[in-house]
C-alpha positions in Angstrom: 25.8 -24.7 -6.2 27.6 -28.1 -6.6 31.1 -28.5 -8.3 29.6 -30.3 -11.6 27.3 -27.5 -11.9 30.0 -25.1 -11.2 32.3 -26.8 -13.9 29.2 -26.5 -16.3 28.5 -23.3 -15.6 32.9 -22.3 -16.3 32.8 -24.6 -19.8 29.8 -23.6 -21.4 31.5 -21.0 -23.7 28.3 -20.2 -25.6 26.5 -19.2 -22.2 25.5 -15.6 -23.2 24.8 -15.4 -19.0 28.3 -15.5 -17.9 31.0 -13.2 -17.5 34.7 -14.6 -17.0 37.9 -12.6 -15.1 40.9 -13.6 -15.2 41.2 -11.3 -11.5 44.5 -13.3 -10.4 45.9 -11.4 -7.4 42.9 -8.9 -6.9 39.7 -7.5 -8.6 38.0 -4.0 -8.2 35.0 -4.1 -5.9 33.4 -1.5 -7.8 33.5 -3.4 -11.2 31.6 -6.2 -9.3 29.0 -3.4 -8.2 29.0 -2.6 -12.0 28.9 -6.1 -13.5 26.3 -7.5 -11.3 23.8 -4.6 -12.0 24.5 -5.3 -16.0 24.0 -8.8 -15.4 20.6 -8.5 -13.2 19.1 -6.0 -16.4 20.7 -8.8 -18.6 18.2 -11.7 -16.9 20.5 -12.3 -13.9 23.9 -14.4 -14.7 27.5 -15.6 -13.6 29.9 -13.2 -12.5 33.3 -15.7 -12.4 36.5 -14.8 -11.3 40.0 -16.8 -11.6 38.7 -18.3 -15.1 39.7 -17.0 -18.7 37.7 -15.9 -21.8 38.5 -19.1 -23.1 37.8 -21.4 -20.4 41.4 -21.7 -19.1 41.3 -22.0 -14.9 43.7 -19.6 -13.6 42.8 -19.2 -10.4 42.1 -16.2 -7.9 42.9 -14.6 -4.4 40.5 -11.8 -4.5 37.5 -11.0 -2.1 39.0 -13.3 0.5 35.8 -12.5 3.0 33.0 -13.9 1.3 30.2 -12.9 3.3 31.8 -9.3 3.4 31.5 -9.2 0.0 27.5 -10.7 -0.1 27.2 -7.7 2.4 28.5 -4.8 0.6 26.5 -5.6 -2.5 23.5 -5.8 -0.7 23.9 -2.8 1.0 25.6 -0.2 -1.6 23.8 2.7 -1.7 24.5 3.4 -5.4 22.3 0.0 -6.6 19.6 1.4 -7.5 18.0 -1.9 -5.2 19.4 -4.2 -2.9 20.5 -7.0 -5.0 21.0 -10.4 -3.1 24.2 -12.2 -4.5 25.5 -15.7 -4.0 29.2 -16.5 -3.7 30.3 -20.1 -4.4 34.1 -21.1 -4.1 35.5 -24.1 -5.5 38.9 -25.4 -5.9 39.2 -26.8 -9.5 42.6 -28.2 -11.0 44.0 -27.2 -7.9 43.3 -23.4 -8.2 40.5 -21.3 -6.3 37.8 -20.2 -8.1 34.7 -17.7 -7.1 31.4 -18.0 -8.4 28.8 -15.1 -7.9 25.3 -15.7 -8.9 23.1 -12.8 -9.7 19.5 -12.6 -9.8 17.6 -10.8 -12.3 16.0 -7.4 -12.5 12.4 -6.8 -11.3 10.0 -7.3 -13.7 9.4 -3.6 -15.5 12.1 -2.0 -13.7 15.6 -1.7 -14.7 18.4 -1.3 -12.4 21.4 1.3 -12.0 24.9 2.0 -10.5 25.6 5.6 -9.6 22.4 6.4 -11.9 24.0 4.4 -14.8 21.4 1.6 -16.6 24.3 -0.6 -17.4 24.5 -3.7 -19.7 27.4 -5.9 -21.2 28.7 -4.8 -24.7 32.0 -6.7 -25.7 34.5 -6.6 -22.8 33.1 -3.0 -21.8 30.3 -1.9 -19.6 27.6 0.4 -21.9 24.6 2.3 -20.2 21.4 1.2 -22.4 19.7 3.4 -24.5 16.3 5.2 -24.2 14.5 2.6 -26.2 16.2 -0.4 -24.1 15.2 1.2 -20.6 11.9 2.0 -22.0 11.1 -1.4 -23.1 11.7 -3.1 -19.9 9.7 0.0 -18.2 6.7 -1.4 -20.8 6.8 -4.9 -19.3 5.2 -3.7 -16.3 2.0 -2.8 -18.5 1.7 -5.4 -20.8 -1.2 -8.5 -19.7 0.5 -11.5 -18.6 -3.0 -13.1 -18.0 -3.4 -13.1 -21.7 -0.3 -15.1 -22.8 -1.3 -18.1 -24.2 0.2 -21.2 -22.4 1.9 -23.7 -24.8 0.0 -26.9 -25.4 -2.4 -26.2 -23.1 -5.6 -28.2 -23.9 -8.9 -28.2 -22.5 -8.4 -31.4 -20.5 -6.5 -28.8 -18.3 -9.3 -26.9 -17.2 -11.9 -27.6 -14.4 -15.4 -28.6 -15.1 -17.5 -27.6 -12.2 -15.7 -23.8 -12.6 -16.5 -23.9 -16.0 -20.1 -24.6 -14.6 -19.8 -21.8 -11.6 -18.5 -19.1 -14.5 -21.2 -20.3 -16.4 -23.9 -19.4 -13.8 -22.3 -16.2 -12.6 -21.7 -14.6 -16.1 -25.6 -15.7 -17.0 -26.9 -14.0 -13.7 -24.3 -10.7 -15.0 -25.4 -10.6 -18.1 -29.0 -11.7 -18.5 -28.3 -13.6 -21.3 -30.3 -17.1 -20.8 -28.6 -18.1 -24.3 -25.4 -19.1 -22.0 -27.0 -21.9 -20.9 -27.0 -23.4 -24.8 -23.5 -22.7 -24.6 -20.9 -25.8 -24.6 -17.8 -25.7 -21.7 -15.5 -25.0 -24.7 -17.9 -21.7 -25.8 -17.9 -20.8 -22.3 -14.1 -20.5 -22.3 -13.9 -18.9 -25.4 -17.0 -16.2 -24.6 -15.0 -14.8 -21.4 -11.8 -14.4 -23.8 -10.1 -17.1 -21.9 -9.6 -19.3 -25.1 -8.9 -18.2 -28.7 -7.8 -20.2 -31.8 -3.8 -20.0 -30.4 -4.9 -21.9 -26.9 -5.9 -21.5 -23.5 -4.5 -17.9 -21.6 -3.0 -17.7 -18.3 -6.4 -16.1 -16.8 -7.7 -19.4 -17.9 -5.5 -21.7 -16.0 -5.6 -19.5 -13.5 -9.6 -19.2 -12.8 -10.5 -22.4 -14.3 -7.5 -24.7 -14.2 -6.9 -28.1 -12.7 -5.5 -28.4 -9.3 -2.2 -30.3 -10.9 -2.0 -28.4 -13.9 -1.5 -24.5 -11.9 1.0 -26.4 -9.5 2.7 -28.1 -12.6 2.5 -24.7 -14.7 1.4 -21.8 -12.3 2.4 -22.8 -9.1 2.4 -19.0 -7.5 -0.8 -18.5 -8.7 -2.0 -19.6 -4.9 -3.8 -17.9 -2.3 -2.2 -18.7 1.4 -5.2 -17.8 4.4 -3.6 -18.0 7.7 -4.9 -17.4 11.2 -3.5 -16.0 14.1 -5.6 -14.9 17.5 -3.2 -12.1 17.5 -1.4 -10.2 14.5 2.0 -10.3 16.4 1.9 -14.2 16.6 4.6 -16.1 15.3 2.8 -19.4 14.8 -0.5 -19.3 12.8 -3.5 -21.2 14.4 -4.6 -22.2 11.5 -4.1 -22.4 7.4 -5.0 -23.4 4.1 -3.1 -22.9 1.0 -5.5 -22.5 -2.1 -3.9 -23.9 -5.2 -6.8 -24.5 -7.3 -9.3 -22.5 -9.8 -10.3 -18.9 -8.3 -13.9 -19.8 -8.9 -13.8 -23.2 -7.1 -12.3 -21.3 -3.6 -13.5 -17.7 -3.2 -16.8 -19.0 -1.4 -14.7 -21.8 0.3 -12.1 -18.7 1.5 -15.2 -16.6 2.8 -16.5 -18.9 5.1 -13.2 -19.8 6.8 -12.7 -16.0 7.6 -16.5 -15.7 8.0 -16.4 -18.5 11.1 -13.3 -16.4 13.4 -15.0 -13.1 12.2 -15.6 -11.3 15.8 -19.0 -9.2 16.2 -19.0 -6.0 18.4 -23.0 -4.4 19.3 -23.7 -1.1 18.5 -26.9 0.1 20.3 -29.3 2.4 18.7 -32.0 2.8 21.5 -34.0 -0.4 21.8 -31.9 -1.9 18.6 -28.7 -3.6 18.6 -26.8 -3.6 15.6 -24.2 -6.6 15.2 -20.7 -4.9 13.0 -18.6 -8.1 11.7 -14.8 -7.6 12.0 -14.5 -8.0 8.1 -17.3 -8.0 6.1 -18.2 -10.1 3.0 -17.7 -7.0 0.7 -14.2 -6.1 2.4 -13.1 -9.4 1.8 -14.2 -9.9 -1.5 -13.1 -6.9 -3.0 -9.3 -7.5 -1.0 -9.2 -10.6 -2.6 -10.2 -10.0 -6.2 -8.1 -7.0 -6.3 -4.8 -8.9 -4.8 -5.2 -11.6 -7.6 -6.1 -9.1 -10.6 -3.2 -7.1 -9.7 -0.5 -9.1 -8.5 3.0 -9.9 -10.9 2.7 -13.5 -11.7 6.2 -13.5 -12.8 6.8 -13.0 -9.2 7.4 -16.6 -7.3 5.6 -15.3 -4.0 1.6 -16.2 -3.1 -0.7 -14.0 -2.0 -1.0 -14.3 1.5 -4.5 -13.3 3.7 -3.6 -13.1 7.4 -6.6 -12.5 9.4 -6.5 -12.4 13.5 -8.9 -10.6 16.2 -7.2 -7.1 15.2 -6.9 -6.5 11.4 -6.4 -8.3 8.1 -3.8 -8.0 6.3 -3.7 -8.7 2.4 0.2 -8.9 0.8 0.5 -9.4 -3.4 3.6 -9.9 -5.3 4.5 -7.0 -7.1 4.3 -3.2 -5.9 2.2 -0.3 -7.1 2.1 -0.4 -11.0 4.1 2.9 -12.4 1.7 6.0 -10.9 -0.1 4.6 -8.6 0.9 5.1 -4.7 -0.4 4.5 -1.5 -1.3 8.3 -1.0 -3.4 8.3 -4.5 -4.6 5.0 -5.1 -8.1 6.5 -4.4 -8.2 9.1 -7.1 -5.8 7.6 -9.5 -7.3 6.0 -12.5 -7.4 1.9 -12.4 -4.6 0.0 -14.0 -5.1 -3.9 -13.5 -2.3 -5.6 -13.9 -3.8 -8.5 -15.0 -6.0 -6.9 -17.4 -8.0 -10.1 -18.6 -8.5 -11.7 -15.3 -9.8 -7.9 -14.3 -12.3 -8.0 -17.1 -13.4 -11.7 -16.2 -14.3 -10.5 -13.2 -16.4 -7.9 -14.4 -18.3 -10.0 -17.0 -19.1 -12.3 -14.0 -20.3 -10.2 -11.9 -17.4 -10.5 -9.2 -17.2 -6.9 -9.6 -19.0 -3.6 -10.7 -15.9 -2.1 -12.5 -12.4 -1.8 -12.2 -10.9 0.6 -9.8 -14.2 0.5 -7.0 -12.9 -2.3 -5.0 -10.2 0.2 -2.9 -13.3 2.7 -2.9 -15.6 -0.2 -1.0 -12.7 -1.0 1.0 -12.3 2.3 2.9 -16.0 3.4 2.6 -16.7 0.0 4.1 -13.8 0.4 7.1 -14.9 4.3 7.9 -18.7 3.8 8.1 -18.5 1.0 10.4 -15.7 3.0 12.6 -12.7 1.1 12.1 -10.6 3.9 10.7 -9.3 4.2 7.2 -7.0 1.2 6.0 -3.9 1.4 5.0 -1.7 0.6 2.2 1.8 2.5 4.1 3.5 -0.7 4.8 3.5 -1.8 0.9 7.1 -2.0 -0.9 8.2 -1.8 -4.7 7.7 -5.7 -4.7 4.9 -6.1 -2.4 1.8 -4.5 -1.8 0.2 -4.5 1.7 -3.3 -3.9 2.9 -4.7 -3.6 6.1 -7.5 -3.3 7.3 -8.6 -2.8 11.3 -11.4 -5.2 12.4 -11.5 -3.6 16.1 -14.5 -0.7 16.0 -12.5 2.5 17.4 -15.0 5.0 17.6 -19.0 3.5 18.3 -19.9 7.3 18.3 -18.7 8.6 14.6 -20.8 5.4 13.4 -24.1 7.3 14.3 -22.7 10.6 13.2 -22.1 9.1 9.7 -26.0 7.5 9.7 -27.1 10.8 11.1 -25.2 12.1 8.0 -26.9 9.6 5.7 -30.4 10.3 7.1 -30.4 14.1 7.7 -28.6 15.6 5.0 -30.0 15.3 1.2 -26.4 14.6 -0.3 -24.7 10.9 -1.1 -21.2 11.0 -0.1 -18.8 10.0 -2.3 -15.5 7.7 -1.2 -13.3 10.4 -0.7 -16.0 12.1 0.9 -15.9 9.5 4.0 -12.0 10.0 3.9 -12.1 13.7 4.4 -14.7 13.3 7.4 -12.1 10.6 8.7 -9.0 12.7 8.8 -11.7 15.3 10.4 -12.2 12.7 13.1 -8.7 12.2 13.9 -7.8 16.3 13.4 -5.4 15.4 10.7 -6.6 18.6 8.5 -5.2 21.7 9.7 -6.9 24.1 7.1 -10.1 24.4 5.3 -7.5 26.0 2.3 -9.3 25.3 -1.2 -9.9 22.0 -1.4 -13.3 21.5 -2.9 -14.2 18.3 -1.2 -14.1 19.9 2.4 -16.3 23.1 0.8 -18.7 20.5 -0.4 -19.0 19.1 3.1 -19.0 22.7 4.4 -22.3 23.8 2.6 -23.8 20.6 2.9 -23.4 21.9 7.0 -21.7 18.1 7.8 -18.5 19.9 8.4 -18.0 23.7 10.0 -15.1 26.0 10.3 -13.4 26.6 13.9 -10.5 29.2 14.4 -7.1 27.3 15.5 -4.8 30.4 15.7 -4.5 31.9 12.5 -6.2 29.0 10.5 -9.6 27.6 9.9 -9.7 24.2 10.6 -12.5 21.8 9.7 -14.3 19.9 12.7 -17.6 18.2 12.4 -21.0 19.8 12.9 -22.6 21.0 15.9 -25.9 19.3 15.5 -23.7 15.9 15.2 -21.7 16.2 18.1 -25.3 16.8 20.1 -26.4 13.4 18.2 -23.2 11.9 19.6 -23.9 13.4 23.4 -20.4 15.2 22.9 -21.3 18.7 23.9 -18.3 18.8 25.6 -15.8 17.5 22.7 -17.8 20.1 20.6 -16.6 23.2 22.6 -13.2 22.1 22.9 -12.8 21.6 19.3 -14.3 24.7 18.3 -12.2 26.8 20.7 -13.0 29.6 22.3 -14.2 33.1 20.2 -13.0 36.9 20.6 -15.1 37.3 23.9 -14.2 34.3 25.4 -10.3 34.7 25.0 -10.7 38.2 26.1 -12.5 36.7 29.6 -9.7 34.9 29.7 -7.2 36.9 30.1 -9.2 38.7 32.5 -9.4 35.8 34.7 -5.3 35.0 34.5 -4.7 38.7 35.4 -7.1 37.7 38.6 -4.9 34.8 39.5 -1.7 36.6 38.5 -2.2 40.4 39.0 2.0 40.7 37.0 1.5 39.5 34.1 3.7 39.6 31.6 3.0 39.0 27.5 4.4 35.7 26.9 2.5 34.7 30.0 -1.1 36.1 28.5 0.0 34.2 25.2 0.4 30.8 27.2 -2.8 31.4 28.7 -4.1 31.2 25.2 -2.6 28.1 24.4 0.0 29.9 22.2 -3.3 29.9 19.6 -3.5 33.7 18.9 -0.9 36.0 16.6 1.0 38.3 18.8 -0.4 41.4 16.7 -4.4 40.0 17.9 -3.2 39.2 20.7 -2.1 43.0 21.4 -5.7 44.1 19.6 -7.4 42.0 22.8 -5.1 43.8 25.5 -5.7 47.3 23.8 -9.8 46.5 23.6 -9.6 45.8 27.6 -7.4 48.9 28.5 -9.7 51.0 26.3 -12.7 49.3 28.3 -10.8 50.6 31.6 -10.4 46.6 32.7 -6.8 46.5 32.4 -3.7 48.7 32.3 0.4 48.2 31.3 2.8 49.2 34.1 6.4 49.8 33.9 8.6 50.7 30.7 7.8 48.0 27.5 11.7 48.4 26.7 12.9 47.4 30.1 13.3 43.1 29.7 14.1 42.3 33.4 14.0 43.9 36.7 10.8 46.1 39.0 10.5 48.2 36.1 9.6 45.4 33.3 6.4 46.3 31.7 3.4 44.1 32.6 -0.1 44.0 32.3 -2.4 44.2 35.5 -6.3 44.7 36.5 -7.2 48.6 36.7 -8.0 49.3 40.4 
């Protein structure tokens, strides 16, 4: 901030924005904690110390550490968010005068002070009401794409994408009456256009280059390319600031020419898996721009490199979504008119399936399940592995497909997943791993006093993992009970906790007793010494009977 703009900014009584202490000697950290949060719900302001209601410069020696002060806003723990200040000093008529700048709120989320929604009412500090604070909550669900953007003719939008909707929403629909249509009907057909003007979605999917970077200038897709995600510089980039219909093709075929192949043999066949395919990409894409806050300044960015792509939107998870349930959860675009668009064109099936082709699409080709753990409450993050981890559990799943007379659903492939990587320690109730359980694509093994789920026998022979198979399913009664047998051969003094770590610690102490009372009641083993004696020659220990 400059010193005209600072002595605008002090002299603009009317300024509903700014709030003036007169803080001569000192001023209460706490009350700037307090004032800045009001101030961010209030549309973000002027905080301005040494300066009187009424203009008057008096001057001020608080907060004589500047950068201290930037720092303990941005880190106090009782903001409900770290809030990024800015802390001007000027010296006007001779006196020292502090500026701090406060941003505004998030879009749909209001912030607090020691769990106080605060806001300016007079000279005093109120907490807002239940209406207020539901209000801005409600921002977060109403459709910016439909706004109608003021004086927005339709010299603004893009021929050739009125032509490429055109095409796609005839091919959706089967309606060969499109083609009758004029560009103007076209617009208005897809709800883009009504007697008030053109929308937002309508810039946005059919707009001139220079009219979304005069009016929309976030509404941009950044690709980069890197040969390795942990690269600094990219290799390669293109910022897309134009209609969504004139670049998604463009888009695919820049990540389509650095998309890696690995083989997958299947006997005399060889099966090509891309790093990302077309569906992946597509559905990334769509989803990052019907969902993203276009209030929000930032782009979506695509970063692609030799290991994974990674997909970041402005604007987290909308209220009820998360990344652990944004499979099952119902859809909630956003961007409600750009969402619908996309459906009428054909871009996608229906709202909500992209994530579901995402992570059906990274399982069944054996990249693992991508993640969304890395997003924030301003920024959602995909990723997505493009490195094959595991060439076997690709022919399990088409063994699956082929051999058993059941279509697995989404979640389905995520449960057999976390099966793969031994993330489920119990069969429990959960419905979806009895459905794989009777469908005989999952089966039950004994993990100490669990059941755990592991895949099928008849798959691991499909695989050539006999040997995996066994380990996984653990050993049963007869088997442990050998066992033991053969660690009393090695170690004729054996004691209990010795027998139990021979067991892998797997077995309950009260079956693990049943086993030794089964072999001393088979004359194989007997207990010597007193069971009450915990140290010495006369500890009690298990041996072979001789």
């Amino acid at each position: 901030m400059n010193e005209p703009r600072a002595l605008e900014i002090i002299r603009n009584l009317e300024d509903e924005h700014t709030e003036r202490k007169t803080a001569s000697n000192s001023y209460n950290l706490k009350d700037v904690y307090r004032y800045v949060v009001a101030l961010s719900n209030e549309g973000g302001g002027h905080l301005i110390l040494g300066v009187k209601d009424n203009g008057a410069i008096g001057g001020t020696q608080a907060f004589g550490d500047i950068q201290k002060l930037k720092i303990d806003v941005l880190h106090q723990p009782k903001i409900s968010r770290r809030i990024r200040i800015e802390v001007d000093v000027f010296t006007i008529e001779s006196k020292r005068i502090l500026i701090i700048s406060v941003p505004p709120r998030h879009r749909g989320e209001p912030d607090s002070y020691d769990g106080a929604f605060l806001m300016r009412s007079g000279e005093s500090l109120v907490g807002m009401n239940h209406d207020m604070i539901k209000d801005i909550i409600a921002e977060d669900t109403s459709d910016y794409s439909a706004d109608i953007v003021e004086g927005l003719g339709n010299a603004a939008l893009d021929a050739q994408a009125i032509e490429i909707a055109r095409r796609l929403w005839m091919r959706k629909s089967g309606n060969e009456n499109i083609e009758m249509m004029s560009p103007d009907e076209v617009v208005q057909g897809l709800g883009l256009k009504d007697e008030r003007g053109i929308t937002r979605a309508g810039l946005i999917l059919l707009g001139k280059e220079n009219y979304i970077s005069r009016l929309q200038p976030n509404a941009e897709v950044v690709w980069e390319y890197r040969r390795k995600s942990s690269d600094v510089q990219y290799a390669s980039r293109t910022d897309f600031r134009k209609a969504v219909l004139l670049y998604l093709e463009e888009l695919w075929v820049q990540i389509d020419a650095r998309n890696e192949v690995a083989h997958v043999s299947e006997g005399f066949l060889i099966r090509d898996i891309p790093a990302f395919t077309e569906t992946t990409i597509r559905e990334s894409v769509l989803n990052a721009i019907a969902h993203r806050d276009y209030q929000d300044r930032g782009s979506v960015y695509i970063r692609q490199s030799s290991e994974d792509l990674v997909v970041e939107s402005p604007g987290g998870f909308i209220a009820g979504i998360t990344p652990e349930n944004i499979m099952r959860a119902a859809s909630k675009p956003r961007n409600r008119l750009v969402a619908e668009v996309f459906q009428k064109l054909g871009l996608v099936e229906r709202s909500g399936q992209g994530v579901d082709k995402i992570f059906v699409d990274s399982i069944s080709f054996g990249k693992g399940q991508p993640s969304y753990e890395s997003s924030t409450p301003h920024e959602v993050k995909l990723i997505v592995n493009a490195q094959v981890q595991d060439f076997q559990f690709i022919k399990y799943l088409d063994k699956v497909s082929r051999d058993v007379g059941i279509s697995l659903s989404p979640s389905d492939y995520v449960i057999l997943e976390k099966v793969r990587l031994g993330l489920i320690d119990s069969m429990g109730s959960d419905s979806g791993l009895a459905k794989l359980s009777a469908a005989g694509i999952i089966e039950k093994a004994r993990r100490g006093r669990y059941t755990k789920p592991m895949l099928a026998k008849r798959f691991y022979s499909a695989m050539n993992k006999s040997g995996e198979y066994t380990r996984q399913r653990g050993l049963d009664v007869q088997q442990k009970k050998q066992l033991i047998l053969t660690h009393l051969e090695n170690f004729p003094r054996a004691y209990i906790n010795d027998i139990d770590e021979a067991l892998g610690f797997e077995v309950k102490r009260s079956t693990l007793n049943n086993y030794l009372k089964t072999l001393k009641d088979e004359d194989k083993i007997e207990f010597i010494g007193n069971p009450h004696v915990v140290r010495g020659d006369r500890k009690g220990h298990w041996r072979l009977k001789k």
